[in-house]
LUMMARMI-200398 format. One record per residue: residue in three letters; z negated, y, x negated of N, C-alpha, C in turn. Coordinates in pm, whole numbers, plus 50000, padded with zeros to 5 digits. Each point is the difference from the previous one (the first is absolute). Layout:
AlaZYXZYXZYX
...
***
This chain:
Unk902598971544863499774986650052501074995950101
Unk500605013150068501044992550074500794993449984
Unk500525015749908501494989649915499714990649946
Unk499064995049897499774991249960500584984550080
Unk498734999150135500304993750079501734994350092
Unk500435012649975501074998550106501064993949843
Unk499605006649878500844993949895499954985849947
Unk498704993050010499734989649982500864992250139
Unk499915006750119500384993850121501664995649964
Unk500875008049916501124998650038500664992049886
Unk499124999649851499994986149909499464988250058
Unk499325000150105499434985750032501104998550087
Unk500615009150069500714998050086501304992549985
Unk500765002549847501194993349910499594980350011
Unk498424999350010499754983649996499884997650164
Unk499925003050092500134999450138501865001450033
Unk500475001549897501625002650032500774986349930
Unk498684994449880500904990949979499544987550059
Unk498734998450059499734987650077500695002350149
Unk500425007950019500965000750106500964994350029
Unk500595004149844501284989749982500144980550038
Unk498604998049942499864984350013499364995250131
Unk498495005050005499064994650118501085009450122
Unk500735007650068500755005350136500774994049985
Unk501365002949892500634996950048500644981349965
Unk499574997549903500264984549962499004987550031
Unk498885007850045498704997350076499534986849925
Unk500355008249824499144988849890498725005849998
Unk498864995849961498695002749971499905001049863
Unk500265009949903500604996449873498515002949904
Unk499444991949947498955001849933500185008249858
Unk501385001949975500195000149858499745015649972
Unk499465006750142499785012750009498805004049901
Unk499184990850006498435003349934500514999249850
Unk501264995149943499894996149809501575012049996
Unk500545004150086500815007849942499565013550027
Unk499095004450084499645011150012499495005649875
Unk498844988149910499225007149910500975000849896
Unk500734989250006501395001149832500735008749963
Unk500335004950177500675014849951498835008349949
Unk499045001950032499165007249932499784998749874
Unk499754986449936500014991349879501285004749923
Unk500845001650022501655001149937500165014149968
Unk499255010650099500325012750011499305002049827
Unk498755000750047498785006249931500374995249854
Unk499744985449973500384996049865501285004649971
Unk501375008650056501255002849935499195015049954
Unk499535008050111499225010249959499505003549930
Unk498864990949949499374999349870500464999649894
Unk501444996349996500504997749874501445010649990
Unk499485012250040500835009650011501455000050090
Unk499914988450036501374996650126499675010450135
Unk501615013150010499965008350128499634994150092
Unk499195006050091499224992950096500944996950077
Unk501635006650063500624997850071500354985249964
Unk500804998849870500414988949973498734985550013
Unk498965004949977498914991050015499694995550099
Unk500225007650135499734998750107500974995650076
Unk501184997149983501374992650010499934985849949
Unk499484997649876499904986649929498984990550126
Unk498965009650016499114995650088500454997550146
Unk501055002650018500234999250154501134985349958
Unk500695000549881500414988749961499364984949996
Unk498635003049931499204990650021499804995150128
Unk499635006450069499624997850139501284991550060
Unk501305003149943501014991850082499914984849943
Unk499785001149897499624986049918499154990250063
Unk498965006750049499314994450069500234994750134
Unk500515007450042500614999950172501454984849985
Unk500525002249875501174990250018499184988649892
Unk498834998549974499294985449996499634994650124
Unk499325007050056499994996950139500604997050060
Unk501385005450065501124997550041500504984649972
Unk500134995649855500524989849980498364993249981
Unk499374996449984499354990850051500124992350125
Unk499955012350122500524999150138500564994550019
Unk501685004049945501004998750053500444984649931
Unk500305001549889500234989949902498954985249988
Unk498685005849999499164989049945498914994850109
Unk501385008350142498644992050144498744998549992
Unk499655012249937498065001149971499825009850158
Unk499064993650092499645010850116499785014749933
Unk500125011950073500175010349992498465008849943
Unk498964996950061498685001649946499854995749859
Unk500124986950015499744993949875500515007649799
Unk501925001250083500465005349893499595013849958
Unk499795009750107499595010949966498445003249930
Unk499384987750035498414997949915500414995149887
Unk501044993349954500334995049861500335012649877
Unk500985006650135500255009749893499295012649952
Unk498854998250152499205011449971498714999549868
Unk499764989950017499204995749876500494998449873
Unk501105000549981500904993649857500185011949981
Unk500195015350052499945011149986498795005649908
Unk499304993250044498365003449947499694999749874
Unk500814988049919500254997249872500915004749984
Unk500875004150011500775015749970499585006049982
Unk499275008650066499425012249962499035002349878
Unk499724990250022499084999149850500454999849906
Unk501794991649993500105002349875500855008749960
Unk500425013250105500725007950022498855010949912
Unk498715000950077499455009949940499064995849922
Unk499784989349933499514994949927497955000150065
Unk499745004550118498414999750011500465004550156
Unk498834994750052499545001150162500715013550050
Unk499945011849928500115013250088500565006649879
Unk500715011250019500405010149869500195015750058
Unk499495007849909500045012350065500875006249930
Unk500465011750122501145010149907499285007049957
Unk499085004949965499155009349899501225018250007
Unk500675002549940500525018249977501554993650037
Unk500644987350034500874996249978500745010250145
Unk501585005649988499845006050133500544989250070
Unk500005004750150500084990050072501205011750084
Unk500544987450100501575004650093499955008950083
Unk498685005350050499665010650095499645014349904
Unk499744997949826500375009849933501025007449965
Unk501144994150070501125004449966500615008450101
Unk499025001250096500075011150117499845014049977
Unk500505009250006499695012849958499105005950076
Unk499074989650074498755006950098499214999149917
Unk498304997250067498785003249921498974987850121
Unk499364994649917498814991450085500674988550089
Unk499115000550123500324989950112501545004550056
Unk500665011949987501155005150080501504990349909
Unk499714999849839500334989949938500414989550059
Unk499044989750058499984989550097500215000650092
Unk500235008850124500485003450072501285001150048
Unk500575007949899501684994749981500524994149975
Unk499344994249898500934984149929499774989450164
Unk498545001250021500514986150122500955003050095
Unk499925018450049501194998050072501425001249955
Unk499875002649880501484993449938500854985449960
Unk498224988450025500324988149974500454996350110
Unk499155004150116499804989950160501975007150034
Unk500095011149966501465005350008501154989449986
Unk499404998649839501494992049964499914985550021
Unk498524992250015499894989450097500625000750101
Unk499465005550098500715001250130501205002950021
Unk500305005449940501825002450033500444990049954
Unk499514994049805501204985949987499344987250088
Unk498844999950055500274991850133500835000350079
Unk500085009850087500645007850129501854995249935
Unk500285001649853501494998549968500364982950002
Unk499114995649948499854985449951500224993850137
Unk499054998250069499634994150172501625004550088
Unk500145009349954501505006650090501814999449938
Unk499734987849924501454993649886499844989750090
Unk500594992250014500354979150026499174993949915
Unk499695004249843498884990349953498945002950077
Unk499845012250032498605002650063499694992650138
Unk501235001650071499674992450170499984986149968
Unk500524994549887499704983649951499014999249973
Unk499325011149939498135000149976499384995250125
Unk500545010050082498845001350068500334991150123
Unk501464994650006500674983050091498754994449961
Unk499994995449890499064990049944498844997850031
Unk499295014250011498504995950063500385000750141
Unk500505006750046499974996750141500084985650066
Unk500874995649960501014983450031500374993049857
Unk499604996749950500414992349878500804989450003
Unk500044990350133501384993450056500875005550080
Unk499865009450009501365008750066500345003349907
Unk499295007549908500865006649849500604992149943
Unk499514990049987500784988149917501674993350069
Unk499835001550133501164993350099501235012249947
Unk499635012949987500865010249966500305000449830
Unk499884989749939499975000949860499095002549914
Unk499195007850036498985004149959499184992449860
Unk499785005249885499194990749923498935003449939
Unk498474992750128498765008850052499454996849864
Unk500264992249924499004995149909500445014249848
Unk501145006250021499995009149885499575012550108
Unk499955001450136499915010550050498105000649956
Unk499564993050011498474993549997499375008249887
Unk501024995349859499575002549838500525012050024
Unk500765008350005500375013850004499155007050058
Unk499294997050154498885008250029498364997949912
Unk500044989149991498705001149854500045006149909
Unk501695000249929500215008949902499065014450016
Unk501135002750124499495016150039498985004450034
Unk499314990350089499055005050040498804999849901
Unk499904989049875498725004749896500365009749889
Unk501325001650037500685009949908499755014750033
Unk499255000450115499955013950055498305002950017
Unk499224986850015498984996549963499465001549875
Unk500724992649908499535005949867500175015949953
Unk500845010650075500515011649972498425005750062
Unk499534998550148498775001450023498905000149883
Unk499924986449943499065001249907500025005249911
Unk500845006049933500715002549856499465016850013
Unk500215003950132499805016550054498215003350015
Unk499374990950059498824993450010499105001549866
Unk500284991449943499544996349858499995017749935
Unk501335008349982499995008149959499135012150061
Unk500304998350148498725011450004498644993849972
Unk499464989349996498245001249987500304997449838
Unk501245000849931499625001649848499634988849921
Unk500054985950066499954987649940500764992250099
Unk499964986249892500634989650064498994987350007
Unk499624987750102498774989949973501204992350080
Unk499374985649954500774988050059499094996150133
Unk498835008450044499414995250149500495013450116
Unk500695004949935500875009050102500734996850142
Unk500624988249978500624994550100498944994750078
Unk498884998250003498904990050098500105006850153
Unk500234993950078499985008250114501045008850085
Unk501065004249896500855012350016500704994150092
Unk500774990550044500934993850093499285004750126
Unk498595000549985499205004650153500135013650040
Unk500205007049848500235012050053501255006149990
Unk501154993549994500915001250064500624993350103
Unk499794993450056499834990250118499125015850088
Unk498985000150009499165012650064500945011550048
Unk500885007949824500625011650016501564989150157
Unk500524992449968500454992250160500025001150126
Unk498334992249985500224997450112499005017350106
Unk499875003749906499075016750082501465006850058
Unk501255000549909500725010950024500844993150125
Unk499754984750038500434992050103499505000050103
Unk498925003850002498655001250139500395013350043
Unk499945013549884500445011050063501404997550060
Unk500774999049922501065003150055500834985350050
Unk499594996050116500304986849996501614996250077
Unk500465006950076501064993650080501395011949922
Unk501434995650025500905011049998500365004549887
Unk499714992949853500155008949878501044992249932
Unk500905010849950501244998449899499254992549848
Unk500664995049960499814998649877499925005949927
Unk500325017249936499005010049944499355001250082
Unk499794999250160498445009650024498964984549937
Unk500294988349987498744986950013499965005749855
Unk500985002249886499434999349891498755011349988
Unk500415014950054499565006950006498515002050030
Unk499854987950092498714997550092499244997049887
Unk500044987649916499614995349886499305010049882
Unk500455012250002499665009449909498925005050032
Unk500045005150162499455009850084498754990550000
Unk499974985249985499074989950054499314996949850
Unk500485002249908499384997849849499105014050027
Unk500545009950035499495012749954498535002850073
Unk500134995550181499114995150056498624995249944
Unk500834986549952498964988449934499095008749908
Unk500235005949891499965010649907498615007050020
Unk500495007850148498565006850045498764992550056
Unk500614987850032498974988350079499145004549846
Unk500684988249894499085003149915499315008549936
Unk500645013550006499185009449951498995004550122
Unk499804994950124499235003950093498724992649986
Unk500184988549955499104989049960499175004849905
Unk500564998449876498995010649910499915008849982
Unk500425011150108498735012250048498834999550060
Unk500334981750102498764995250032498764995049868
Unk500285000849936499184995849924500164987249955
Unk501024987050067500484990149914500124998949872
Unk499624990649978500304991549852501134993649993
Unk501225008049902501104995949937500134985250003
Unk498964993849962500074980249973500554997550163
Unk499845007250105500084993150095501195003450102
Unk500855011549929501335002550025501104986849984
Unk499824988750001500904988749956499474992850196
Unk498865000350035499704993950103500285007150125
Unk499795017949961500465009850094501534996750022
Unk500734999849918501334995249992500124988050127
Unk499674991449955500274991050109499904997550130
Unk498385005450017499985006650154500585008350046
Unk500965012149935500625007250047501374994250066
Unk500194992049873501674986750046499624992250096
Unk498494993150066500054991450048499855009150162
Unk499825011450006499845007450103501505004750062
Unk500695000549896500735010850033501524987350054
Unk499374984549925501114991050060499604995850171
Unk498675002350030499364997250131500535010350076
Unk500315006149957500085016250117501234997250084
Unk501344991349982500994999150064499414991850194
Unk499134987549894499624989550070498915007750114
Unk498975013049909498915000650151500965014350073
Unk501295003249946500885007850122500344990850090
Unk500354985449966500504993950105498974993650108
Unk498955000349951498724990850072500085011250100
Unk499665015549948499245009750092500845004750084
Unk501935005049985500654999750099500514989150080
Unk500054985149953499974992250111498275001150066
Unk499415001949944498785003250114499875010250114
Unk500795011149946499925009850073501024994750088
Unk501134993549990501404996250131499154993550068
Unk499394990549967499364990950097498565005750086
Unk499275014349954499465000050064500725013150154
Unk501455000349961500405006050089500814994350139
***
C-alpha cells in the first residue's frame, strides 16, 4: 500500500508539474486541464488496444495534449476569447473527442500490456520506477527549458507581460508555447494514469485541475520561502505524494470514495487560507508585544 501510494503520488505528481507551467508561472487559469488530461488517457489506451507499443502510444498521447494546449493558446491569443472561457471551449470539445477516439464512454485495456510492463520489476515496484523515471525526465527538461533565453522569455512573460514586450518579447507566442507544454505534459499524466487503473473514461478529467492545484499549493505551505526552481518543482511532487496519503487516510476512515472530489477541495481551500491565517496570527502576536 505504500508504494502504491507514494507511486500514484509521483504520476499525479507529472499533472501538478504541468499546471505549474501555466497557473505560477504565466498565472493563466487554464481550464483546458480537465479535457486534456482524460485525452491523453483516451489516445493512450485506444493506440493500446489496437496493438500500438505503449511507449509510442503514450507519446501520441502527450501529442494530443499539445493539440489541445495550442487550441487554447490561439483562441487566447488570436481570437481575444478571455482565458476561462477559451479553456472551457476547449475543454468540452475534447469530450467529443474522446468519444470518437474510443468510440464509447470508457474502454478497457483488458491483457493489453501496458508501459509500466515493460519494467523488468514485478507489481506496484513496476510503478514506482516508471514515475520516478517520468517526474526525472520532467523535471530536468523543465529545469533545461526555463534555463535557455526561450525559457527566461517564458517566464518574462508571466511575470511582466509589458516589460517583456518593451524588450521584444512576443508574449502572445510565449503564451501558446506554454499551453502547448503544459497540457502536453498533462496529457502524459493521463496517458500514465489511464494505464495503471487499466482503462480509459471521458469523466476522468472532472475535478483533476483540483488535484493538481492541491499537489501546489501543499508543497508551497511546506516549503514556503527560499526555493530554487528544482527545489519548487520538487516541492510539487513531495506535495502530490502528500496529497496521496491525505486520501488514502480518508478511506481508512471509512469515507466514501463519491466524496473524495469534495475532500479535494477543502483540502485546496485550506491549504490557500493557511498563508493568510500565518499573517493574521503573527501580526497578532507583534502587536500583542
Amino acid at each position: 500500500m505504500l508504494i502504491s501510494t507514494i507511486s500514484q503520488g509521483f504520476l499525479w505528481g507529472v499533472l501538478g508539474l504541468g499546471i505549474f507551467m501555466t497557473f505560477r508561472i504565466l498565472n493563466f487559469p487554464d481550464m483546458t486541464t480537465e479535457g486534456s488530461f482524460p485525452l491523453g488517457g483516451a489516445v493512450a489506451v485506444s493506440l493500446i488496444t489496437q496493438g500500438i507499443n505503449p511507449v509510442l502510444a503514450t507519446l501520441v498521447a502527450v501529442f494530443a495534449g499539445c493539440l489541445a494546449g495550442l487550441a487554447t493558446g490561439l483562441l487566447y491569443t488570436k481570437g481575444k476569447i478571455p482565458t476561462l472561457l477559451a479553456g472551457i471551449l476547449v475543454m468540452t470539445s475534447c469530450h467529443s473527442i474522446m468519444l470518437m477516439i474510443m468510440g464509447r464512454a470508457n474502454l478497457g485495456l483488458l491483457d493489453a500490456d501496458k508501459i509500466q510492463d515493460l519494467l523488468p520489476f514485478s507489481g506496484d515496484v513496476d510503478l514506482l520506477v516508471l514515475g520516478i523515471l517520468v517526474i526525472a525526465i520532467v523535471i530536468g527538461g523543465l529545469i533545461y527549458f526555463l534555463n535557455t533565453l526561450l525559457g527566461q522569455a517564458y517566464i518574462a512573460t508571466g511575470d511582466n507581460p509589458d516589460m517583456a514586450k518593451s524588450f521584444g518579447i512576443n508574449t502572445d507566442k510565449m503564451e501558446v508555447m506554454g499551453l502547448v507544454l503544459s497540457n502536453g505534459i498533462i496529457a502524459l499524466s493521463g496517458a500514465l494514469i489511464s494505464q495503471q487503473d487499466g482503462y480509459a473514461d471521458v469523466s476522468k478529467g472532472i475535478g483533476v485541475i483540483v488535484i493538481g492545484l492541491a499537489s501546489i499549493i501543499i508543497g508551497e505551505v511546506l516549503f514556503s520561502t527560499g526555493l530554487t526552481l528544482l527545489e519548487r518543482l520538487i516541492a510539487i511532487v513531495i506535495g502530490s505524494i502528500l496529497y496521496q496519503f491525505l486520501i488514502l487516510a480518508v478511506i481508512s476512515l471509512g469515507f466514501q470514495t463519491n466524496y473524495l472530489k469534495l475532500f479535494s477541495a477543502v483540502v485546496l481551500a485550506i491549504c490557500l487560507m493557511v498563508p493568510e491565517f500565518k499573517k493574521r496570527f503573527f501580526k497578532g502576536v507583534t502587536l500583542s508585544r
